[in-house]
VEXTOR-966819 format. One record per residue (C-alpha): residue number from 1; x, y, z. Coordinates in Angstrom, 1 decimal, padded with zeros to 4 digits. Each point is the difference from the previous one (the first is absolute). Layout:
residues N
+-----+--------+--------+--------+
!  nr !     c1 !     c2 !     c3 !
+-----+--------+--------+--------+
! NUM !      X !      Y !      Z !
...
+-----+--------+--------+--------+
END
This chain:
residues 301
+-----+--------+--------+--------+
!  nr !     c1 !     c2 !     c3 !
+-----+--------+--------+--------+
!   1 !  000.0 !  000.0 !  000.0 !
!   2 !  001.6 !  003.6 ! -001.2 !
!   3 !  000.3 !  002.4 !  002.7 !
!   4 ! -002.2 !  003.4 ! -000.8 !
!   5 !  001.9 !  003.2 ! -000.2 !
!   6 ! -001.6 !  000.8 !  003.3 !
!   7 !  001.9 ! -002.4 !  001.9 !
!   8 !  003.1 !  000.3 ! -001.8 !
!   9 !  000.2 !  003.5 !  000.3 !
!  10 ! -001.1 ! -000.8 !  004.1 !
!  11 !  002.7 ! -002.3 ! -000.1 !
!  12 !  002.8 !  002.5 ! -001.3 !
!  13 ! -001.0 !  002.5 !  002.7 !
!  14 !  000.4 ! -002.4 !  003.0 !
!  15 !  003.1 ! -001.2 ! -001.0 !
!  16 !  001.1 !  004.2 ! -001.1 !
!  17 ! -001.3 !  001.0 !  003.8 !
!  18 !  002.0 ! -002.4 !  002.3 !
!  19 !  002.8 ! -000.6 ! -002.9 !
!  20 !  002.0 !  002.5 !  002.4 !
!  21 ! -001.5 ! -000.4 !  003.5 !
!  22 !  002.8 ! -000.2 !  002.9 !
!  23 !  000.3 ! -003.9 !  001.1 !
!  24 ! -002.5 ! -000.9 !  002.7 !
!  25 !  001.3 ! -000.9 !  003.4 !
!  26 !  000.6 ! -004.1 ! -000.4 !
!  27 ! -000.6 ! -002.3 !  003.4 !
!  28 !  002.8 ! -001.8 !  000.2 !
!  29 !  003.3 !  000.7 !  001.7 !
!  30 !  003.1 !  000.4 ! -002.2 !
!  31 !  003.7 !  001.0 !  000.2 !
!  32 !  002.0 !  002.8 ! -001.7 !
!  33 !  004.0 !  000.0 !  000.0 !
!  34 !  002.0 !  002.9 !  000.2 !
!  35 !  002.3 !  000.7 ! -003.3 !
!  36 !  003.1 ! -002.0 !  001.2 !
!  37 ! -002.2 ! -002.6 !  001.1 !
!  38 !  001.5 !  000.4 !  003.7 !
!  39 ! -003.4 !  000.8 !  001.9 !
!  40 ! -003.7 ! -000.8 ! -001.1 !
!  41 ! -003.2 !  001.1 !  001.4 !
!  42 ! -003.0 ! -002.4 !  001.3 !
!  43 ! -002.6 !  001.4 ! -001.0 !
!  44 ! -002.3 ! -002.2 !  002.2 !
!  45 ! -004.0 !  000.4 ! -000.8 !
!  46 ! -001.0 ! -002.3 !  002.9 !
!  47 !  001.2 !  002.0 !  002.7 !
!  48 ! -000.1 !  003.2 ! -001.6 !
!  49 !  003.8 !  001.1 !  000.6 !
!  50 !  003.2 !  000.7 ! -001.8 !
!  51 !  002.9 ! -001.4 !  000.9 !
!  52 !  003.7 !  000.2 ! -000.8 !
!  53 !  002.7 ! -002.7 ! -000.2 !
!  54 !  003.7 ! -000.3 ! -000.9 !
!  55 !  000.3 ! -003.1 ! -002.3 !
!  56 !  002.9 ! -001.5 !  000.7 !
!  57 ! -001.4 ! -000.8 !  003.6 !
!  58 ! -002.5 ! -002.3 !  000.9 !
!  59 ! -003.4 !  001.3 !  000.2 !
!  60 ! -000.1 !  000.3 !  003.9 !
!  61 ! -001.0 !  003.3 !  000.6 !
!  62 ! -000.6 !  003.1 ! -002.0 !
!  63 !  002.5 !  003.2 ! -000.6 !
!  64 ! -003.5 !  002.5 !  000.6 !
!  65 ! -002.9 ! -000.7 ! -000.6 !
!  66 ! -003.5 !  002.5 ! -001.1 !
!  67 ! -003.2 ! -000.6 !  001.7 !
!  68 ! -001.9 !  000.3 ! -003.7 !
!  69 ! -000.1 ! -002.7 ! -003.2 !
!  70 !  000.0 !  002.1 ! -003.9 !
!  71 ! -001.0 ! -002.7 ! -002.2 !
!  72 !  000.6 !  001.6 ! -003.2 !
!  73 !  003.3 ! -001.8 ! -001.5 !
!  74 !  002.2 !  002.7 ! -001.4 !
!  75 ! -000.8 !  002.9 !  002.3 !
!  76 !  001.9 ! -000.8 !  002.9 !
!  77 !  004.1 !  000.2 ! -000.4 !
!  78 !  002.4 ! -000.8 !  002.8 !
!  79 !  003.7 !  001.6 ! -000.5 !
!  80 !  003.1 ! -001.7 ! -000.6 !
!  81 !  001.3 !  000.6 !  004.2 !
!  82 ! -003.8 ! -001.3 !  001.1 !
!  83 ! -000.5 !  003.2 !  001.3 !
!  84 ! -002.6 !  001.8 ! -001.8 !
!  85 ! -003.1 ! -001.2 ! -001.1 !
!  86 ! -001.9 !  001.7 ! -002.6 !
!  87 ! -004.0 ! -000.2 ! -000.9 !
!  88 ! -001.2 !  001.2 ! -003.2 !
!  89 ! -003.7 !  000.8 !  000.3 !
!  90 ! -000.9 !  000.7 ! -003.3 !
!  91 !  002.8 ! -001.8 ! -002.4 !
!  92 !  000.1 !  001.5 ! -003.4 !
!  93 ! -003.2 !  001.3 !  000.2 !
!  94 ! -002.6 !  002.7 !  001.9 !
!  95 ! -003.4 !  000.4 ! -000.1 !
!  96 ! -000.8 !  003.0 ! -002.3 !
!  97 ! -001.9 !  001.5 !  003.2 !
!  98 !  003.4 !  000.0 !  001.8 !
!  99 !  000.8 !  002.5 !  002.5 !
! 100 !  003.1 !  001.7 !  000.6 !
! 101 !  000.6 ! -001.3 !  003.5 !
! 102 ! -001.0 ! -003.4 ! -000.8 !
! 103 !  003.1 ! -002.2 !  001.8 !
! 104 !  001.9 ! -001.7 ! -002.8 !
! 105 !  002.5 ! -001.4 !  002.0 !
! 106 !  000.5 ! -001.4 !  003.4 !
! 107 !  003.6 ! -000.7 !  001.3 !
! 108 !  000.2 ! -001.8 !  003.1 !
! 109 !  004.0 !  000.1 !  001.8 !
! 110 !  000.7 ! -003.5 !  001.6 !
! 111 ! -003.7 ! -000.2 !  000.0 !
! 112 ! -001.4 !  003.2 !  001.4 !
! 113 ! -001.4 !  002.5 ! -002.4 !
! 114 !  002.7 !  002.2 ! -000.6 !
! 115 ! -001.7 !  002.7 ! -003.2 !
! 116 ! -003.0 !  000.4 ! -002.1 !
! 117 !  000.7 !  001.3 ! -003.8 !
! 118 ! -002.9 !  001.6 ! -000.8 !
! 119 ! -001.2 !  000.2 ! -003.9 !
! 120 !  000.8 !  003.8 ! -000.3 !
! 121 !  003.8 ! -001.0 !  001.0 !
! 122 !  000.5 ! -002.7 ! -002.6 !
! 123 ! -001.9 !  002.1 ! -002.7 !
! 124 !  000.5 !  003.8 ! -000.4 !
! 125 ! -001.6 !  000.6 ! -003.7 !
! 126 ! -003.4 ! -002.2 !  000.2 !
! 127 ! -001.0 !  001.1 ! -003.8 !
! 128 !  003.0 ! -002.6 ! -000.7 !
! 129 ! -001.8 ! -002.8 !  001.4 !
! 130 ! -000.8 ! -002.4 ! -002.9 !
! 131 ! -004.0 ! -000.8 ! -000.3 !
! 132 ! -001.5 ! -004.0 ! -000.2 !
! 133 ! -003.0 ! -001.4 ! -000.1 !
! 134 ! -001.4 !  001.4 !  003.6 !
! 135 !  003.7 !  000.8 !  001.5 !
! 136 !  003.1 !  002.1 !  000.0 !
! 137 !  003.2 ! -001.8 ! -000.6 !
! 138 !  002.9 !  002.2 !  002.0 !
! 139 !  002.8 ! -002.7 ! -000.5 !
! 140 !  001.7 ! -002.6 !  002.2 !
! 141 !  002.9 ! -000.9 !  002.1 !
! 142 !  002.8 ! -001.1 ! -001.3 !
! 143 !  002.1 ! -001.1 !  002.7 !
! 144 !  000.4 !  000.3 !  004.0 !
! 145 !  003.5 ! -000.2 !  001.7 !
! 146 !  001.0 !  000.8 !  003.6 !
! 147 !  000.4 !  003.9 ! -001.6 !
! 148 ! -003.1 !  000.0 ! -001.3 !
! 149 ! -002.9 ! -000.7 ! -002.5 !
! 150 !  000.3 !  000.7 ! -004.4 !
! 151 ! -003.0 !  000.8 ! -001.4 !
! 152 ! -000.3 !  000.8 ! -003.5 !
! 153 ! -003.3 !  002.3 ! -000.4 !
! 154 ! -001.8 !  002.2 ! -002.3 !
! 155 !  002.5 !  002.8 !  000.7 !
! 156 !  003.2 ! -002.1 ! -000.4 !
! 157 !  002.5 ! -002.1 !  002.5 !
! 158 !  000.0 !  001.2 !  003.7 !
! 159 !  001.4 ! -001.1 !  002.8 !
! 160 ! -001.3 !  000.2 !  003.8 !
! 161 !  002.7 ! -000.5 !  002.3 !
! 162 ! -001.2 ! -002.1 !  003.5 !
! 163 !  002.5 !  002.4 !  002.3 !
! 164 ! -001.0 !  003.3 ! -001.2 !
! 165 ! -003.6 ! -001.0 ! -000.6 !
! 166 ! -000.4 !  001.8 ! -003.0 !
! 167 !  000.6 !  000.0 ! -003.8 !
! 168 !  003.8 !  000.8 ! -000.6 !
! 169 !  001.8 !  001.1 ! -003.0 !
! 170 !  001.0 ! -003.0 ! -002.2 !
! 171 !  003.8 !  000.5 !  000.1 !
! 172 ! -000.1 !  000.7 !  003.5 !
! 173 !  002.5 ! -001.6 !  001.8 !
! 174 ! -002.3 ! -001.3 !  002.7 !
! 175 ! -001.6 ! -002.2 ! -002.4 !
! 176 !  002.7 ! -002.2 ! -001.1 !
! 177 !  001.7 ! -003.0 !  001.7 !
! 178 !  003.3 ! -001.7 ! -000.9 !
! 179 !  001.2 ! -002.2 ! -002.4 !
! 180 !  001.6 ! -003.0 !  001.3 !
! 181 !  002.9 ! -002.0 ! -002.0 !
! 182 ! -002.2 ! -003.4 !  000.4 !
! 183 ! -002.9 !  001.9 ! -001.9 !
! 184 !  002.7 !  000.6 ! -003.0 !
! 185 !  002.2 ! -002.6 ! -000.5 !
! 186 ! -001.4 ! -002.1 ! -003.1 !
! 187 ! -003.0 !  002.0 ! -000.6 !
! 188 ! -000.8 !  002.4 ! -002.4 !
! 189 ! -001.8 !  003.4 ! -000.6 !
! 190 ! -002.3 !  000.6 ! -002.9 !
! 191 ! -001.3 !  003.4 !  000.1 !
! 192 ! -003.8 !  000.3 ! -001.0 !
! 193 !  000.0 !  003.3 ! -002.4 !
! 194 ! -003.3 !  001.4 ! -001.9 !
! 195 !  003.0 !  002.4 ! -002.0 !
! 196 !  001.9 ! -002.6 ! -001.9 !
! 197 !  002.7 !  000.5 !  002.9 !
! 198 !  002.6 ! -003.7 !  000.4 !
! 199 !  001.2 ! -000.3 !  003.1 !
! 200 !  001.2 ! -003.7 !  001.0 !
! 201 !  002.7 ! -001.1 !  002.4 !
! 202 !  000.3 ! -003.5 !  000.7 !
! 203 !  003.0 ! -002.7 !  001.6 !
! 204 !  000.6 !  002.3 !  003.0 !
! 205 !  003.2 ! -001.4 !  001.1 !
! 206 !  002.2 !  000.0 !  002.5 !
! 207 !  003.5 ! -001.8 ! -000.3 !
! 208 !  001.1 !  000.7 !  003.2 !
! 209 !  002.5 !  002.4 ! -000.2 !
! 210 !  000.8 !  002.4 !  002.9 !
! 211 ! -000.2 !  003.3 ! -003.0 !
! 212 ! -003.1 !  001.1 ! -001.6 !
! 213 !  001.3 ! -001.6 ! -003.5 !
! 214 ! -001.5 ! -003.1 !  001.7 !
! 215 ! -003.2 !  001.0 ! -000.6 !
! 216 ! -001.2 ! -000.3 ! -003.8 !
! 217 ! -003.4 !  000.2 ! -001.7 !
! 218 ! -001.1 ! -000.6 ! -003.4 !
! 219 ! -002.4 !  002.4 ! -001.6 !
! 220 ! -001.7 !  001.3 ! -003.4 !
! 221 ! -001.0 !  003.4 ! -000.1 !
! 222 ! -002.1 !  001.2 ! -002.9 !
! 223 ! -002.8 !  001.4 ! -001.8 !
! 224 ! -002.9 ! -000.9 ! -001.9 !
! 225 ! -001.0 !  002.3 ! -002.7 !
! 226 ! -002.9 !  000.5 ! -002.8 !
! 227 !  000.5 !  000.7 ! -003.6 !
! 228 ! -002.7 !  000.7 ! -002.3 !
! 229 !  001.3 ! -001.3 ! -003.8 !
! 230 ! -002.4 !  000.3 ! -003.1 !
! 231 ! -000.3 ! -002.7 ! -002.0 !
! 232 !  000.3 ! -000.1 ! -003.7 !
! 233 ! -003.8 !  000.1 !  000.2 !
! 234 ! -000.6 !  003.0 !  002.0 !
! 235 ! -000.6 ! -001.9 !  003.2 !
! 236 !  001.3 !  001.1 !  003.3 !
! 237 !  001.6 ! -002.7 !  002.2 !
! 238 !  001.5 !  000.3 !  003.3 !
! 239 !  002.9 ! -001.5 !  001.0 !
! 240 !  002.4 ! -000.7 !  003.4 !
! 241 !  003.0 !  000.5 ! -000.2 !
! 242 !  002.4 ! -001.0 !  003.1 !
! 243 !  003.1 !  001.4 !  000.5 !
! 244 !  002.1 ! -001.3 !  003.1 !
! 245 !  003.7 ! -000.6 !  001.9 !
! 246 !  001.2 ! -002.1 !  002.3 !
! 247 !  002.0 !  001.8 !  002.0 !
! 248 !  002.7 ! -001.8 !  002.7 !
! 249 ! -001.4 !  001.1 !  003.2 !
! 250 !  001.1 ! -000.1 !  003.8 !
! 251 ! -002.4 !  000.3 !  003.0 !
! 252 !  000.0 !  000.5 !  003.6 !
! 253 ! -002.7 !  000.7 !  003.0 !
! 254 !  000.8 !  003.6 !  001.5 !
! 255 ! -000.1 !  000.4 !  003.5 !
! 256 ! -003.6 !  001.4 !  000.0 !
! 257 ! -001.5 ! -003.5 ! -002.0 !
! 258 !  000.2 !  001.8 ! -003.1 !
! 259 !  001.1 ! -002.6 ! -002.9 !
! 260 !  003.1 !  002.0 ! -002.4 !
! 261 !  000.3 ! -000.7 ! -003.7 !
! 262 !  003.3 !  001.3 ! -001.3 !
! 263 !  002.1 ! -000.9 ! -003.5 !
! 264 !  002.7 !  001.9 !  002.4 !
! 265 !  001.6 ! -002.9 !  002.3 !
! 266 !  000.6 !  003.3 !  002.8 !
! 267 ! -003.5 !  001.0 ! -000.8 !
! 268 !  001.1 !  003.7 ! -000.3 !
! 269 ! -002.6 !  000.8 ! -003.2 !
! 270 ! -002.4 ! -001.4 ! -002.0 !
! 271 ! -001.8 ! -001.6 !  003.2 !
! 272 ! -003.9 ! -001.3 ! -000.1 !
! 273 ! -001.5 !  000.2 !  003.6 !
! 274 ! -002.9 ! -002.6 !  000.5 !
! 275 ! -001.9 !  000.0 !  003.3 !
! 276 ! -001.8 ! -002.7 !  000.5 !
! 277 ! -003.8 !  000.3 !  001.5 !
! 278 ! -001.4 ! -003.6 !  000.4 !
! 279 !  000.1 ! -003.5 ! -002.1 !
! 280 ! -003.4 ! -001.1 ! -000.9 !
! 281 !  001.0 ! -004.2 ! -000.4 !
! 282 ! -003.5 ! -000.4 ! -001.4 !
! 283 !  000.3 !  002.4 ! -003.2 !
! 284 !  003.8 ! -000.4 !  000.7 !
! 285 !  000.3 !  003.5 ! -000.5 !
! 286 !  002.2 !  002.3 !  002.0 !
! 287 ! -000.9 !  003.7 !  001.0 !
! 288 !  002.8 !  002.1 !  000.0 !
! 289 !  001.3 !  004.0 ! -000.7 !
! 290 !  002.3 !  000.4 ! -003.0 !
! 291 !  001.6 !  002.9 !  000.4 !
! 292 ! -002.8 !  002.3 !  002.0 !
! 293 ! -002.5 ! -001.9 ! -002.4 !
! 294 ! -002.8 ! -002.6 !  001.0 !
! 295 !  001.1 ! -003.3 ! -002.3 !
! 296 ! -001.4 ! -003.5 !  000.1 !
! 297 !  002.5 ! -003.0 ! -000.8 !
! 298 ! -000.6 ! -003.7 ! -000.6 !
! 299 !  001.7 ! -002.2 !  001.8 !
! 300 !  001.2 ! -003.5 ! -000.1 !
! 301 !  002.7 ! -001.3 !  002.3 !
+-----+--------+--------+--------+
END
């Protein structure tokens, strides 16, 4: 039997309307791991609680635990020292009858309630926001770390740092954390560019001498350009054209965490500074600042 245009048109609209409706709370408890997979959350529905554990110990007793269960997967973040816990009330998404004040986040400290981020603090320029179906989509977070919380939103990356309890400058040195030689050795860096910008270092090594010249990295800088060409037609065609080096590079960890990049064994000149922010092992993407600018790399290790 052939559905009338009634009820396919009926049937278009229901799925339109709830095609971008937040998730509804679930009833069951779950678990969510902090990015370097050294603490997780119980997020236990039965007894309405929170609690924190280290995982290399046997579950005996909790780090902290919050008298109050969220059962939405994906809103609630724990940071990479099991300090901070953060609740995202309204992931991705607002109601279009938001208010200003609503609470967007709740950060609990060891498991007391440490700040609410109102909506109005994440979002300056509301005629940004980006219409759906019966919401407003503002963004999403990117990452937490025991700095802070990423969040990519309508008005670009920002960064609210945990100490200050406010949104900081991206290159401010509050934000960043430091490098450490495990996280280099044998990975590489990729970085993610909408310009056409190459950026790839790879085989961090160490040979173990006492001078710098012990420490070598691979790399290929370049660019990715596009052409327009006629064809013997009178069609336009684009085309890339990549242009790179690879450059013999040496690197070192300044005393600040700050990973060096330098074709200059004495890194006297031609130095690139990357501060690292957080690793994300799930996208396996590091968040870092190039040189006073907000970068996102791909790692592998």
């Amino acid at each position: 039997m052939k559905k009338s245009i009634f009820g396919i048109v009926l049937s278009f609209l229901v799925t339109a309307v709830f095609a971008d409706e937040p998730l509804l709370n679930s009833e069951k408890s779950y678990t969510v791991s902090s990015s370097n997979g050294k603490y997780y959350l119980y997020l236990d529905y039965d007894n309405n609680k929170t609690s924190c554990y280290l995982k290399s110990e046997e579950e005996t007793s909790p780090i902290w635990e919050i008298s109050k269960f969220y059962g939405t997967d994906g809103t609630v973040f724990l940071d990479d020292s099991g300090t901070y816990c953060t609740v995202c009330h309204y992931p991705d998404l607002i109601p279009q009858n938001y208010k200003k004040n609503w609470i967007i986040f709740t950060v609990y400290k060891n498991g007391i309630e440490y700040a609410k981020i109102k909506f109005s603090d994440v979002i300056k320029d509301t005629k940004k926001l980006v219409e759906t179906v019966s919401h407003f989509s503002w963004g999403h977070i990117c990452g937490i770390y025991e700095k802070g919380m990423i969040l990519d939103t309508v008005e670009g990356i920002k960064i609210y740092n945990f100490q200050k309890k406010s949104f900081l400058p991206l290159s401010d040195k509050r934000n960043i954390t430091a490098w450490t030689e495990e996280e280099l050795l044998e990975s590489s860096l990729d970085l993610i560019s909408s310009d056409g910008k190459i950026e790839r270092y790879f085989d961090f090594s160490d040979f173990g001498a006492e001078t710098i010249q012990g420490k070598s990295v691979a790399a290929t800088l370049g660019t990715i350009t596009e052409k327009e060409f006629m064809t013997e037609d009178g069609e336009k065609i684009i085309k890339k054209e990549i242009s790179v080096v690879p450059p013999e590079l040496f690197w070192r960890i300044d005393a600040s965490g700050v990973l060096e990049l330098s074709s200059d064994d004495l890194f006297r000149h031609n130095v690139t500074r990357i501060s690292k922010l957080c690793y994300s092992p799930d996208k396996k993407k590091v968040y870092a600042i190039e040189d006073n600018k907000f970068v996102t790399f791909k790692y592998r290790k």
